[in-house]
N, C-alpha and C positions, 0 to 999 in steps of 0.2 A: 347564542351565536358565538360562545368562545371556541365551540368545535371548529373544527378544522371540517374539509370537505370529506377527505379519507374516513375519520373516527366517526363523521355523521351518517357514513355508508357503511360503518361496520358494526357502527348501532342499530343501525334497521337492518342489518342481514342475521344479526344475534335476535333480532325478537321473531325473527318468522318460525314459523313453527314448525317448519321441516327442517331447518336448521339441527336446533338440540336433536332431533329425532334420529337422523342421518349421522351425527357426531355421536350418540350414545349404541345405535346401532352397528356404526364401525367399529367403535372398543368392544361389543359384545362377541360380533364376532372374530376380531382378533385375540380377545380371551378365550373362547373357544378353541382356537387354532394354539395357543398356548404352550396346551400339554405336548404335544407332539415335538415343539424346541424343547422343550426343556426336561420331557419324561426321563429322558435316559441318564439323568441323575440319582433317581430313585432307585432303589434297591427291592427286586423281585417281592422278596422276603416281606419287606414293610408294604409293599402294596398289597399281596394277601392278606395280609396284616389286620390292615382296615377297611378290608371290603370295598375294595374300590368299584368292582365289577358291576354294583345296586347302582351305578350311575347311570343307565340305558335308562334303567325306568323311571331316575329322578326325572330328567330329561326328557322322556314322554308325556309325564306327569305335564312340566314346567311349560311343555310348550304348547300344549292342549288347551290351560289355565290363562296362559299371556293372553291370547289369541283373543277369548273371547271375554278378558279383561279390558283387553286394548279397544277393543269394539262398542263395550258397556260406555268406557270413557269419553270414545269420540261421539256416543249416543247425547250422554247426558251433558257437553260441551258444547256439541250443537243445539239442543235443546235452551241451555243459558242462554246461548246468540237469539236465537228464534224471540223467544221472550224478553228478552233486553229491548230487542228491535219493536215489538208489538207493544209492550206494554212504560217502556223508560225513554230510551229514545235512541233512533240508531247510530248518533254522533259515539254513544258512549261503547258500542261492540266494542271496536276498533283497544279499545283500554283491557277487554276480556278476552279478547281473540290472543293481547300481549301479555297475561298474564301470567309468570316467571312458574307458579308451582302448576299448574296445568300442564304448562309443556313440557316440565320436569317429568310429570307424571306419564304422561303419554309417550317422552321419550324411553321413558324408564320400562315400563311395559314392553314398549315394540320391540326395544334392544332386548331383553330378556328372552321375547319369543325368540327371534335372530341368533344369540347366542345359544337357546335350546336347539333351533333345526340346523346350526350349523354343526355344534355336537352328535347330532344325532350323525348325521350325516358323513363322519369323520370316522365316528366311532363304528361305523356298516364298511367303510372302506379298511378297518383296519389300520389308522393312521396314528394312532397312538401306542397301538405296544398293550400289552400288560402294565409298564410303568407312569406310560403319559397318563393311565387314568384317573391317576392319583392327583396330579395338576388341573385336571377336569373338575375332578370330585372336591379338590379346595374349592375351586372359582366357581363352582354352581353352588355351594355351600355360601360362599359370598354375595352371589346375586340372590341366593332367597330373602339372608338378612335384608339386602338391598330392599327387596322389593314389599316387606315385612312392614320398616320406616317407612317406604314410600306412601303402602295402600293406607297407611295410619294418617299420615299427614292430608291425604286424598281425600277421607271420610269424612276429618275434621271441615277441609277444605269446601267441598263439593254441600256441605249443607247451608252453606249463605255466598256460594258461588253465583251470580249472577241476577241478585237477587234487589232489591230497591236500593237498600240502606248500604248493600258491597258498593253497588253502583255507584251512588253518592261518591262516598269515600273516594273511590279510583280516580273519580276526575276531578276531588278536591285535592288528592294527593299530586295528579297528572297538573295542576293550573298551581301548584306549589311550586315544584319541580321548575314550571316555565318561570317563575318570578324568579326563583335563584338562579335561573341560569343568562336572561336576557343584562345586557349592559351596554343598555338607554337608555337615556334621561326619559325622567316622567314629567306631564306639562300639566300645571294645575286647569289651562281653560281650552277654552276651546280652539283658542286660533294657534296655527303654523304660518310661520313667515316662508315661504317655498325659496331655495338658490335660484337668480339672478341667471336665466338658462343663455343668455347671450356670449358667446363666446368660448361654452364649452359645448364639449360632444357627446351625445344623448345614447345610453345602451337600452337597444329596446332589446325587449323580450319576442323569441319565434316564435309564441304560441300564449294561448290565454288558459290561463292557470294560477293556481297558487302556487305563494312562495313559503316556504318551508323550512331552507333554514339558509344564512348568506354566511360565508367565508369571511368572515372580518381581517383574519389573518392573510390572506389572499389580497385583500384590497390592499392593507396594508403595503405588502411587498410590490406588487405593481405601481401604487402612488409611489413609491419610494423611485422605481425605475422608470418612468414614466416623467417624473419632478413635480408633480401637478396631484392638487386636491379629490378625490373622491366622494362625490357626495351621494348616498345612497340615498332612494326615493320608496323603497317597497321594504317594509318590515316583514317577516315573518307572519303568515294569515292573511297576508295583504291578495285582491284578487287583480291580475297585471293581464296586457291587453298590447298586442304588438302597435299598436298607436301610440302610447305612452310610456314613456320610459320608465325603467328600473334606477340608473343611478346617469349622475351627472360628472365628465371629468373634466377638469378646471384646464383644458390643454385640447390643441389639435391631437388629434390620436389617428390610424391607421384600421385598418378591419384585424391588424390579427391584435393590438390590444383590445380592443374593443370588445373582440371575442371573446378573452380572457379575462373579462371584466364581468362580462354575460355569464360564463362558465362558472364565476362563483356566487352565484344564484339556482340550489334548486328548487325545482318547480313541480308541481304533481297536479293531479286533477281534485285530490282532495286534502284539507287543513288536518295539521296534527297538530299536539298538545306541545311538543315542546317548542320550545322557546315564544311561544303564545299564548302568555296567560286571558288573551282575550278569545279565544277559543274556548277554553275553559269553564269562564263566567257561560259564555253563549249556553255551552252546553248543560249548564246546571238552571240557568232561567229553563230551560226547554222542559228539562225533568219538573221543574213547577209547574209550567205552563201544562202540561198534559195531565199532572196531578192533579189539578184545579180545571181541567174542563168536565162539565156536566156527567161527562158520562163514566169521567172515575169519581170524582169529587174525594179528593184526597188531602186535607190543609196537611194533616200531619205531616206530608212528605217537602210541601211547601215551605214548611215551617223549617224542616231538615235541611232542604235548598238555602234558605235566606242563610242561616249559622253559619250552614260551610261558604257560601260565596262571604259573611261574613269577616271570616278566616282569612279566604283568598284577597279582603280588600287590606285587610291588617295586614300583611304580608304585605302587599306591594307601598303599604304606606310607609311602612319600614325600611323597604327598600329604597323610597325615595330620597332617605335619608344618611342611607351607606354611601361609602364611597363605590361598591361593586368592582366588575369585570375592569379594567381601562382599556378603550377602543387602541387602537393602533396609529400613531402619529399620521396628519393630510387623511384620514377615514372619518366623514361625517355622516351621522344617520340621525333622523328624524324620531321627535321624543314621541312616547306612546303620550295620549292624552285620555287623563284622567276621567276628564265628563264624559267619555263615549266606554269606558270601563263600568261608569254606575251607570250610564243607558241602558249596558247589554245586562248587567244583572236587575237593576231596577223595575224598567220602565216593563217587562212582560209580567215581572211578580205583580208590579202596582194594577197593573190593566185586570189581567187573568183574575186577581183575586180580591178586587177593590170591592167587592159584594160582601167578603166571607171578613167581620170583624178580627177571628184571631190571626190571620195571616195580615191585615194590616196593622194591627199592632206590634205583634212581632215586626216588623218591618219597621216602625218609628224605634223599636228599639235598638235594634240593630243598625240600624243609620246613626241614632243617636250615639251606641257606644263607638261607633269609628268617629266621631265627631267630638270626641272627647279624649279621644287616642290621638288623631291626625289635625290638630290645629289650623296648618295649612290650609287644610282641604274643608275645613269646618263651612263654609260659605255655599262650597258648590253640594257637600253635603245636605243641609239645610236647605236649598232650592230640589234637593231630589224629595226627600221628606216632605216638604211643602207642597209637591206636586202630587205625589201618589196620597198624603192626605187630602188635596183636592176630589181625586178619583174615586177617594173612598166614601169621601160624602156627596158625592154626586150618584153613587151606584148603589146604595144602602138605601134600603125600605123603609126600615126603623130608625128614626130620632133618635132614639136610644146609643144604637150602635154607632151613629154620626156624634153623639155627644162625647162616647170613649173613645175614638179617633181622636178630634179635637183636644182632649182633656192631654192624652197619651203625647199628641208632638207639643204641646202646649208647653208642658210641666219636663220634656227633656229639653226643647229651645229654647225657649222664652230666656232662661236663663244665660246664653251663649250671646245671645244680641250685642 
């Protein structure tokens, strides 16, 4: 939430994917257009020189190749999507739809082609001279290299593009990302004490949606001109409802503060990763949960889920611990709480695979090592542990497999007491 409203809009206009494409397409063909300023530097002489004239048919070549480059690419991109959605889970597209060397690639392609038929088409009009073709023939000499790195980086890319174990990663990396960037207090239990709503004035939300990311800096400057407290009700992933209010401010206020209180809340119809690491966890219980129904029967990938949400709880334990972001003087917001963090990773791991013995052990282990990490949290950790080893000897066939359960949270607890 340290962005500002602006930087949060200019983050989401940089990941779309027509963005880069449209930005690398306009330099292509203004490299194109190029030679034409600047040919008449060149000397007759040195452009016979070196053959400048072989540049029609580079250019032929180059734009025949982009075309059905660029076509291959949006093939096998959308194919990733398709399959992410059918087989991992569709929260996680959204993280491959954003991914930086894809759209690199695609932009990179299309500008190429663009920069070929704008060439082409310059060079039929005569618009270069004899000498501008020399300024052509560098800059197409440059986008091949260009394009040389890119397909390199592409091949490497495109072979664990979209794939379980990329998946994973992306939205362990995307639920990192949110922990570094949120600065809220973390609340060891369950309960929130709610502001005292009497006597201040309530900003609802026009529509029911999520919220996605709040201006802190915004509130800031309004409490300030305003004289009066801010107390924010809706964190980031939170889902808001014109009935109920988004934030609280400790003062009579007017509709056009109010507005501008509203305004720095936005809202979408769907949750994203950042500044939501609880978005995150959700989305990687899920990738378990589908792993583990009957019809993939996947532990392994289970087992990949629990490590990295692992990861994601180490992180935020750590965080609980930094000083972080510092909110903005009269700007109060509401701390994340912890035990609805190990619900949303926990309680579907525990259900979905309380049958299969190595995904609940792995799972007393992994409870156990943040339990031996985070002190604090040692308590509500140990009631999650206790619960999903409940689940797993209730759902187990074999005695056997209920006695390594038992044996496994036994011998990492027991000792914590």
């Amino acid at each position: 939430m340290a962005l500002t409203r602006w930087q949060w809009f200019i983050r989401l206009l940089t990941r779309r994917m027509w963005f880069r494409a449209a930005l690398v397409s306009a330099f292509g063909g203004a490299l194109a257009l190029a030679g034409a300023l600047v040919g008449h530097s060149i000397s007759y002489q040195f452009a016979a020189t070196i053959g400048a004239k072989s540049v029609d048919g580079i250019l032929t070549i180059l734009a025949s190749s982009m075309l059905a480059v660029t076509t291959f690419s949006l093939t096998a991109m959308v194919s990733a999507y398709s399959g992410a959605t059918s087989t991992i889970t569709p929260r996680a597209v959204q993280l491959l739809i954003d991914d930086s060397t894809a759209q690199n690639t695609l932009a990179t392609f299309l500008g190429s082609f663009l920069f070929a038929i704008v060439g082409i088409i310059a060079l039929s009009t005569g618009l270069y001279g004899e000498t501008g073709r020399v300024i052509l023939l560098v800059g197409t000499i440059a986008v091949i290299l260009f394009i040389v790195v890119t397909l390199l980086r592409w091949i490497e890319h495109i072979a664990r593009f979209g794939r379980v174990s990329d998946t994973i990663d992306r939205v362990e990396r995307a639920a990192m990302a949110a922990v570094d960037t949120i600065a809220v207090p973390l609340a060891l239990g369950t309960e929130h004490t709610q502001p005292d709503a009497r006597g201040m004035t309530p900003v609802m939300p026009r529509s029911m949606a999520r919220v996605t990311h709040v201006d802190v800096a915004v509130l800031g400057r309004l409490a300030q001109a305003i004289g009066a407290d801010i107390h924010v009700l809706a964190l980031p992933g939170k889902l808001v409802e014109p009935e109920r209010p988004i934030a609280l401010v400790a003062a009579s206020c007017d509709d056009t503060a109010v507005d501008k209180v509203r305004q720095a809340f936005t809202l979408s119809h769907h949750r994203t990763f950042d500044h939501d690491p609880r978005f995150g966890l959700v989305v990687l219980s899920e990738i378990a949960s589908r792993a583990l129904s009957p019809a993939v029967n996947d532990p392994g990938t289970a087992i990949a889920v629990i490590e990295a949400s692992a990861r994601v709880m180490l992180r935020l334990a750590d965080h609980r611990t930094s000083e972080g972001t510092p909110l903005p003087a009269r700007v109060h917001v509401p701390p994340i709480r912890l035990a609805e963090l190990f619900d949303d990773w926990c309680r579907p791991i525990a259900r979905d695979g309380a049958a299969i013995v190595e995904v609940s052990i792995r799972l007393q282990k992994a409870l156990a090592a943040l339990a031996r990490h985070a002190e604090p949290v040692r308590p509500l950790i140990k009631q999650e542990a206790f619960d999903a080893a409940e689940r797993s000897k209730a759902a187990m066939t074999s005695e056997r497999d209920r006695v390594l359960v038992e044996e496994t949270y036994q011998s990492h607890f027991a000792e914590m007491d």
